[in-house]
C-alpha positions in Angstrom: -59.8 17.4 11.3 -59.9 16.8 7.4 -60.1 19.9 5.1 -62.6 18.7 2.3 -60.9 18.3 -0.9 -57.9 17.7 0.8 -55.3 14.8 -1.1 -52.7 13.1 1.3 -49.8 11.5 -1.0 -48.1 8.6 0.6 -44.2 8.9 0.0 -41.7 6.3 0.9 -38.3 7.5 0.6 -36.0 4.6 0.8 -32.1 6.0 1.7 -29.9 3.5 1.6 -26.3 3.5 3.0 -23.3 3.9 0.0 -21.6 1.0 -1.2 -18.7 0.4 0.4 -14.7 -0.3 -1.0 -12.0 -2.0 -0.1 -8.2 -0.5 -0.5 -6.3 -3.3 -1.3 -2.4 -2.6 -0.9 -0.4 -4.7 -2.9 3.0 -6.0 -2.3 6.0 -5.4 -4.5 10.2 -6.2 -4.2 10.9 -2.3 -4.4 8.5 0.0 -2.2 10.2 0.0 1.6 8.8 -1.3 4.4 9.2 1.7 5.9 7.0 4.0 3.3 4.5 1.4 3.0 4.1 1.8 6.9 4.5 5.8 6.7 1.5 6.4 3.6 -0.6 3.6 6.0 -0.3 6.1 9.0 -0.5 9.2 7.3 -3.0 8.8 4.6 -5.1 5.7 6.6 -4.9 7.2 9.9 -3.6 3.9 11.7 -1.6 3.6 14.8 2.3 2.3 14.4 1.1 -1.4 15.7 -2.2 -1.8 13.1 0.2 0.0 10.4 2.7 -2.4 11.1 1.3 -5.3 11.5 -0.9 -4.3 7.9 2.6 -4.1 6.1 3.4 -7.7 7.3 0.1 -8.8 6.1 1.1 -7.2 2.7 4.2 -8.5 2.8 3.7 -12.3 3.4 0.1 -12.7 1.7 1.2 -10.5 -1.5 -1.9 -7.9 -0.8 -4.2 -7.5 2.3 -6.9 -4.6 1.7 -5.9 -1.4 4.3 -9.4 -0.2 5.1 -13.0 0.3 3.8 -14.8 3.2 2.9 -17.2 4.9 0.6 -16.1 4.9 -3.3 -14.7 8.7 -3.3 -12.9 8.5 -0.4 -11.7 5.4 -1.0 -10.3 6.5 -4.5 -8.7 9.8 -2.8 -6.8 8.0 -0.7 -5.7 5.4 -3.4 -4.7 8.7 -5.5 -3.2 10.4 -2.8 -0.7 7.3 -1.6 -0.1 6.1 -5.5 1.1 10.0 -6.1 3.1 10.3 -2.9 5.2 6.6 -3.8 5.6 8.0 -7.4 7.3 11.3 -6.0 9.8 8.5 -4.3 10.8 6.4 -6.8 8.5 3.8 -5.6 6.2 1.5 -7.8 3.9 1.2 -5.0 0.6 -0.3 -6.0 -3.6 -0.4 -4.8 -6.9 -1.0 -6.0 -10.5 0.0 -5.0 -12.5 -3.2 -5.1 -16.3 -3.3 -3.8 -16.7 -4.9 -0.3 
């Protein structure tokens, strides 16, 4: 039942997922093996074999990205690990590019 008078408005809302960015780790002569492997556990949240095994990528192919997320997040982490490396001495390098 219509109520006279009555305007219908016809909305599409279009939501659309973030963009999403790669972290790409890149590989230097100075930064340990074994902090490269600690900030990839810690501040990515992978397991010892998936951190490890991301180091060697590094390593051998001179960067390998770390993980993908949403701009912010992806920056935060890139902030939090380049911050950590600079407290030890490390040159430690990553970007944010878009996936």
């Amino acid at each position: 039942m219509s109520l006279q008078g009555e305007t219908r408005e016809n909305t599409k809302i279009r939501i659309r997922e973030p963009k999403h960015y790669k972290v790409i780790m890149h590989n230097d002569d100075f930064t340990t093996m074994e902090f490269v492997v600690e900030i990839l556990k810690d501040i990515f949240h992978k397991d010892e074999m998936e951190a490890e095994r991301l180091m060697l990528m590094v390593h051998e192919c001179g960067k390998a990205a770390v993980g993908t997320y949403p701009y912010d997040l992806a920056a935060s982490k890139v902030r939090s690990a380049t911050a950590r490396a600079k407290a030890a001495g490390f040159p430690f390098r990553m970007t944010v590019e878009e996936a």
